[in-house]
Each structure stands twice: as structure tokens, then as C-alpha cells.
C-alpha positions in Angstrom: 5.2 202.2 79.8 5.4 198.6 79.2 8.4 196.6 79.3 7.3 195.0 76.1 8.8 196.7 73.3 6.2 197.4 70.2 5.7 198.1 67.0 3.9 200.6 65.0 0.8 198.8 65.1 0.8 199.1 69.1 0.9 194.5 69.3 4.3 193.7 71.1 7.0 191.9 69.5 7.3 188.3 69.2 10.3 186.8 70.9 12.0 184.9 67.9 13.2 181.1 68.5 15.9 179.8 69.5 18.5 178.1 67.3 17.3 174.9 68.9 14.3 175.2 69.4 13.3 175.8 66.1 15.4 173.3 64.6 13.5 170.9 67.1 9.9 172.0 65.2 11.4 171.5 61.7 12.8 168.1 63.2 9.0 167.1 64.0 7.8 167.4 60.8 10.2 164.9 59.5 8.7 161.9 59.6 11.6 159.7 58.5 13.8 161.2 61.2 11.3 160.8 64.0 10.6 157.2 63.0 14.6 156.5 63.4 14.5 158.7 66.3 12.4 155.9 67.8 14.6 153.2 67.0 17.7 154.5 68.3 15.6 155.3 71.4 14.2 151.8 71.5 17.9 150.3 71.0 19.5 152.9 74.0 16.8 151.9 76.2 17.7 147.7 75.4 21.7 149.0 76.6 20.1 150.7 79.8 17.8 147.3 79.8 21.3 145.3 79.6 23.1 147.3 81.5 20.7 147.3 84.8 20.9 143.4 84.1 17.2 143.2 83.2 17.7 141.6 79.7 20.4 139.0 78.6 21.9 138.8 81.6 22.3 134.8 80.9 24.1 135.4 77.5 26.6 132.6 78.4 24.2 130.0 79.9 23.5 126.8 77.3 20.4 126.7 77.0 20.2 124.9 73.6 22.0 122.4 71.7 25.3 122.7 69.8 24.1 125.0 66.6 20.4 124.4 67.1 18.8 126.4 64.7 16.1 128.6 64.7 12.3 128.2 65.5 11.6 128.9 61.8 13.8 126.6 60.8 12.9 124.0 62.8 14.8 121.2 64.8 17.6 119.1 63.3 17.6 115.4 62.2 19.4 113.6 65.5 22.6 111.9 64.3 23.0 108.5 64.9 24.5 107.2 68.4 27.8 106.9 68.5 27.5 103.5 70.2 24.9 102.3 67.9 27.4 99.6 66.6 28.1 98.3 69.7 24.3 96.9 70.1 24.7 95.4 66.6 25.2 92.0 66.1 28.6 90.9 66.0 29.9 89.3 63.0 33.5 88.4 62.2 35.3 90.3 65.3 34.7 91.2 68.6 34.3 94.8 69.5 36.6 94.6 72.7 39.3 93.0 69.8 39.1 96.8 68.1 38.6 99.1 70.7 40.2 98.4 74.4 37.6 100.7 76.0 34.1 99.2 74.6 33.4 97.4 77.5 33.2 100.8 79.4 31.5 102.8 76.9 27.9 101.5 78.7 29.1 102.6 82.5 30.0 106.2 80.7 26.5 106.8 79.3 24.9 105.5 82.6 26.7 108.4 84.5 26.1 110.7 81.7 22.5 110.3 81.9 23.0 110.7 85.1 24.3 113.9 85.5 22.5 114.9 83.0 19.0 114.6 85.0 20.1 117.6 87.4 20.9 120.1 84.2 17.8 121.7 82.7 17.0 120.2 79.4 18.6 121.9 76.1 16.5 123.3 73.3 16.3 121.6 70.3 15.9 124.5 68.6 15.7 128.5 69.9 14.2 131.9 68.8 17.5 133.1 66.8 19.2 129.6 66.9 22.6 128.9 69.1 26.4 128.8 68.6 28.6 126.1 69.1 28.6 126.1 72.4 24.0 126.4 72.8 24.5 129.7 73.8 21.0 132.1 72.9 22.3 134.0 69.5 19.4 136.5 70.5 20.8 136.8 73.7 24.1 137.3 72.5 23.1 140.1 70.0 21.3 142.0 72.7 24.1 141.6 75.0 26.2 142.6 72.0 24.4 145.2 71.4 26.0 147.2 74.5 29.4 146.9 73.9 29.1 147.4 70.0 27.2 150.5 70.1 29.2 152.1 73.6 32.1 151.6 71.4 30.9 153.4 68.2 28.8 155.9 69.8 31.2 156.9 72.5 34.0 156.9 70.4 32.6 159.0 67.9 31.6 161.5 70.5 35.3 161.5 71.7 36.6 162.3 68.3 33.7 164.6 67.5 34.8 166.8 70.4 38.3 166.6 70.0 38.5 167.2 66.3 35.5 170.2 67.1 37.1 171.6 69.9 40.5 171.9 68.1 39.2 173.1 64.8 37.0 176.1 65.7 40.3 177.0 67.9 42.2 177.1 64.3 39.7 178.3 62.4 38.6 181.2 64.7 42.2 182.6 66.1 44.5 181.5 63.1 47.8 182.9 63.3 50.4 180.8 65.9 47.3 178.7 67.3 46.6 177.7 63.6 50.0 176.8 62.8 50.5 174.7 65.5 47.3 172.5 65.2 47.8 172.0 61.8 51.4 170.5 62.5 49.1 168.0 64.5 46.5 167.7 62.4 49.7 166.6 59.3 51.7 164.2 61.9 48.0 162.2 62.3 47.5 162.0 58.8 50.6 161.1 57.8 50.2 157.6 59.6 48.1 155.3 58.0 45.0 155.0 60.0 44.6 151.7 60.5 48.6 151.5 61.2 47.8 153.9 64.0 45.1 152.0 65.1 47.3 149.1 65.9 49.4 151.0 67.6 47.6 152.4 69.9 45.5 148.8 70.8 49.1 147.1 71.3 50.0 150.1 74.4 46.4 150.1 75.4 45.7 146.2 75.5 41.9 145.4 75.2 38.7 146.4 76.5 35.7 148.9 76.0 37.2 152.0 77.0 40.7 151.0 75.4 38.9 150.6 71.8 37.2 154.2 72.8 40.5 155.7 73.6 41.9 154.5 70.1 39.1 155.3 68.2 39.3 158.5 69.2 42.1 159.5 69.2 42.8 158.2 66.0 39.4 159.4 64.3 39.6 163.4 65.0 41.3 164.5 61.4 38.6 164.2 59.5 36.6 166.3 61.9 39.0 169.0 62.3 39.8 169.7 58.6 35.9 170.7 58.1 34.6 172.6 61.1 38.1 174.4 61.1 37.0 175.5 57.3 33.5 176.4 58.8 34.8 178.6 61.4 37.2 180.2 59.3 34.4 180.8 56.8 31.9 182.2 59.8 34.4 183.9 61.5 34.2 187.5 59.4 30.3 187.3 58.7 28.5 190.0 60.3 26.5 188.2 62.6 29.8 187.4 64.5 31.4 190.9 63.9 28.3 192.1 65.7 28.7 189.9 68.1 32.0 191.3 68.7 31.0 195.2 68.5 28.7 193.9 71.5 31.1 192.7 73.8 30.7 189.0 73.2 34.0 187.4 74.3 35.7 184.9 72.1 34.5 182.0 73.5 30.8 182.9 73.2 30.9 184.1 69.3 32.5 180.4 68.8 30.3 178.1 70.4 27.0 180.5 70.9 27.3 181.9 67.4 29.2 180.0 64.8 29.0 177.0 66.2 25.8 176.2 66.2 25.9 177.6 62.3 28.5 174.6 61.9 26.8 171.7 63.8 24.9 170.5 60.8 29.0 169.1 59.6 29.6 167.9 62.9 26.5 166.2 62.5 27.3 164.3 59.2 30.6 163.4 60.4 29.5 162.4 64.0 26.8 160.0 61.9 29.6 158.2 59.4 32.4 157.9 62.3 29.3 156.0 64.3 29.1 153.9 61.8 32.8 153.5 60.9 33.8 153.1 64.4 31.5 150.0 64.8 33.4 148.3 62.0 36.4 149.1 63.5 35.1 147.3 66.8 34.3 144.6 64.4 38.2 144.2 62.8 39.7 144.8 66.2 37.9 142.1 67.8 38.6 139.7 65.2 41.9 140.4 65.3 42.2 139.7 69.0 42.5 143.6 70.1 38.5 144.6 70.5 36.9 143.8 73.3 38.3 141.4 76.1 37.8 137.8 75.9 34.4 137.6 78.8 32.4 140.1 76.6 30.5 139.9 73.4 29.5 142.1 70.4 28.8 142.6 67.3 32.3 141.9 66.0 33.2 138.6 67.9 29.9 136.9 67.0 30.6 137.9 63.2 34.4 136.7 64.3 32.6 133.3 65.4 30.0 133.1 61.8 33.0 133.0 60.4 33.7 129.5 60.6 30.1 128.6 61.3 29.4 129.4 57.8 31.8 126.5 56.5 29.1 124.4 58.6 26.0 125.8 57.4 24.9 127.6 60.2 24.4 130.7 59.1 22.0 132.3 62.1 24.8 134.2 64.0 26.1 135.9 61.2 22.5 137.0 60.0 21.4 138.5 63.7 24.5 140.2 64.3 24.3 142.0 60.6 20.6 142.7 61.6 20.9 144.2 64.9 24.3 146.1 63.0 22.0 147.1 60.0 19.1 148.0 61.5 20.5 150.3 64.1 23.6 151.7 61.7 20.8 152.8 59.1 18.5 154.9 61.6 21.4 156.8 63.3 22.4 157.5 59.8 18.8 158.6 58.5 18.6 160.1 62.3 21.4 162.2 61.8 20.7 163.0 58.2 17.1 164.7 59.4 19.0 166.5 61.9 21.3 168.0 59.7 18.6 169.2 57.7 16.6 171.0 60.5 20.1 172.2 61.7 21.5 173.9 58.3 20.8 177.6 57.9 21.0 176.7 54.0 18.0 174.9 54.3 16.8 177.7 57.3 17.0 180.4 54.8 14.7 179.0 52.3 11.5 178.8 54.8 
């Protein structure tokens, strides 16, 4: 006898799909979510790229002038020389009779000039324009692009699996385990969260992995309060009562069974704390508690448009908000499709 079993009409039995797996084939069809798939890949593989030190590795280097624009802008007007006057014609008084040091002000620009001469030439203008100091803008998004989306997408995961972990724990078992993550779950949310925030950045101090810490820590309520509902709710359907009459221990009906049932919430909230947690970044940095002072993201170069703006130089502030937009808006629409191929709502209606 085969060790296929069959059915009536002697054709063995397919072997249904996995949970995954077949959420994976739904996901394919998607176009929208596969084209933002791509994007996030293509914006992971620049952090890799960064990371090995392969792209904008010479973020800091000046390599244009001060606020040069960009290419599509084109260069600006030179300002007059300073010391213009000086080879003007004299008139009434004599420059050394206004201003002790003119006589000196020719030996200063010889040796600038000449010291200049070794230093590469700056840019008068560059792809995304330059800051204040000719720094690259587009190397300074790219290079921003690390830090900003380490801290959002690691941070999110961090809360994700705290507030997951400790909600299908209260929604499954109840009882004493219950009441005692919902006292933690009250104490969190009693604080302000932005109060709490500062808190914990004034005992951490700054740096990636101190914003990470914070973030999530501080960002698990939200979390917890849904997928405890969800495995409350899936706790007592059949499917998991099943499981139980099987011998399934407890661990394998909540993360084999319900869980994957439940991942199309974690999903949604994984997506808006992304998203939330990179404007954190950006508020923390501005306020001095982000990252440390020898890195750059998103949130220090909108920190530094800031005050370009009352300039006119508006460049920074526009690449930062692209690289920001463009990436925040695909995980979203990523996360979105997911969620779709994931929910057995939608599952039920095939």
C-alpha cells in the first residue's frame, strides 16, 4: 500500500500550503507591494553599501563651496572681494588711517592662495547642493540614510517583539500572568510618551543603540493592547482547541497557530511605529539627544535646513524629506500588501 494517502477517486492528496507560503503567492500578485518591496530592498542594500564603506564614506570631506547649490540650479553669482576697496583709488582718507591691518591684508591672500594650491578645488555647484560647511548633501542623505532607518527599523522590531511577546502571554494564559502585564502595560501609559522618552535619553545619553533602547522600550503599549485582544479572541476557536486535543504544548498553539492568525496586526503596527520611530530620531536629534555629534541622519540635516531656510537654501531640507518620503511610503505600502496576503479575512474569501 502506498504511503500516500488517497481519495475516492484513487489520485493522492495534495499537501496543502503553508501559512507562509501561500501568503508569499498572494504577495506576488500584488504589484504595488512587490514594486515597494524593491525599494526597500534597493534602500537596505545602500545601508549594507554604507556600512561596508563602499558609498559615502567621505560624507564629511568639502568638496564644494559654502551652500553651493545644485546642478539644476546652477552656480551662484561670486560676491564681491572683500578687498576690492583697497585697489580703489583713494580719495579723502587713507586706508591704513581706517583700518590698522590693511597693509597686511595683501601678504594674507598671498599665503592663502597659497595653501590653497595643495587642497583639491571646491565645486561651485554639486549634484544635491552642499551645507554650510561644502559638505555633499547627497552624501550626507545616503550616509543618513543608515543611522535614520537602523533607528526606526530596529526600534520598531524591539517594540514589536516586546509588546508581541508580552501580549499573546496575556491574552493566551489570562488569569495571574494577565493581571500582572496589564499593571505594566497601565504604569507605561500613564506617562506621557514623549515625557518617557526624555527620560530614558537623559540615563542613556546618545547614540544609535541608546535611541533603539528608548524607542523600544517606550513604544510596546500600543502593540500589546491589540495582539493581547487577538490572542484572547483565537485562543478558544477550534482550530487551537484541536490543537490542544493533539498534544500541541502551549507554546506551539501561540506562535505555530494563533500567531501567525494575528501577524497581519503586528504587521500594521510594525509599519506605523517604522515610521513614527523615524520622527522620533528626527525630534531627539534636534533636541541634542539623537544620535551623537560625529554621525548624520535624517534628523540632524532637517535640524541644520532649519536655519538654512532663513538663507534660502533650501536643498538639505528637500533631500532629507525625499530620501524620508520615499522610503517611509514603500515600507508603509510594503507592509500594507503584506497584511493583506497575511489576513485570513481576506484568506477566506479566495
Amino acid at each position: 500500500m502506498s504511503a500516500l494517502s488517497t481519495v475516492s477517486g484513487g489520485a493522492p492528496s495534495a499537501r496543502s500550503q503553508g501559512v507562509w507560503r501561500a501568503a508569499w503567492a498572494r504577495y506576488r500578485q500584488d504589484r504595488v507591494g512587490m514594486t515597494c518591496l524593491a525599494i526597500v530592498a534597493l534602500y537596505l542594500g545602500l545601508i549594507l553599501a554604507v556600512a561596508a564603506g563602499w558609498l559615502a564614506a567621505d560624507w564629511q570631506a568639502e568638496k564644494g563651496l559654502s551652500y553651493a547649490p545644485p546642478h539644476f540650479v546652477g552656480a551662484a553669482p561670486s560676491p564681491a572681494p572683500v578687498g576690492a576697496a583697497a585697489s580703489a583709488p583713494q580719495t579723502l582718507l587713507d586706508l591704513s588711517d581706517i583700518d590698522p591691518l590693511a597693509p597686511r591684508y595683501a601678504e594674507w591672500a598671498a599665503r592663502a592662495a597659497e595653501l590653497q594650491t595643495t587642497e583639491a578645488p571646491r565645486q561651485a555647484t554639486l549634484p544635491f547642493g552642499a551645507d554650510r560647511l561644502g559638505r555633499d548633501v547627497l552624501a550626507k542623505a545616503i550616509q543618513g540614510s543608515q543611522v535614520s532607518i537602523q533607528v526606526g527599523v530596529l526600534g520598531a522590531l524591539f517594540a514589536t517583539l516586546i509588546g508581541t511577546v508580552l501580549g499573546a502571554f496575556s491574552g493566551f494564559f489570562g488569569g495571574k500572568v494577565g493581571d500582572a502585564l496589564e499593571w505594566l502595560y497601565n504604569v507605561f501609559t500613564s506617562i506621557p510618551s514623549i515625557l518617557l522618552i526624555f527620560a530614558f535619553a537623559a540615563v542613556t545619553g546618545r547614540g544609535v543603540g541608546s535611541v533603539v533602547l528608548i524607542l523600544g522600550l517606550t513604544g510596546w503599549t500600543g502593540i500589546y493592547r491589540l495582539v493581547r485582544a487577538e490572542f484572547m479572541k483565537h485562543a478558544v476557536r477550534e482550530y487551537v482547541r484541536s490543537a490542544e486535543a493533539i498534544g500541541a504544548s502551549a507554546g506551539a498553539r501561540m506562535f505555530r497557530h494563533i500567531l501567525p492568525n494575528a501577524s497581519h496586526v503586528v504587521l500594521v503596527q510594525l509599519s506605523i511605529h517604522v515610521v513614527s520611530f523615524i520622527k522620533y530620531e528626527v525630534i531627539l536629534s534636534y533636541l541634542g539627544l539623537g544620535v551623537s555629534v560625529d554621525q548624520v541622519s535624517w534628523g540632524t540635516m532637517l535640524a541644520e535646513a532649519q536655519s538654512e531656510l532663513i538663507l534660502g537654501h533650501w536643498w538639505q531640507l528637500v533631500a532629507a524629506t525625499g530620501f524620508m518620503a520615499v522610503f517611509v511610503t514603500a515600507f508603509s505600502l510594503m507592509t500594507d500588501a503584506l497584511r493583506d496576503a497575511l489576513d485570513p479575512k481576506l484568506r477566506g474569501l479566495e
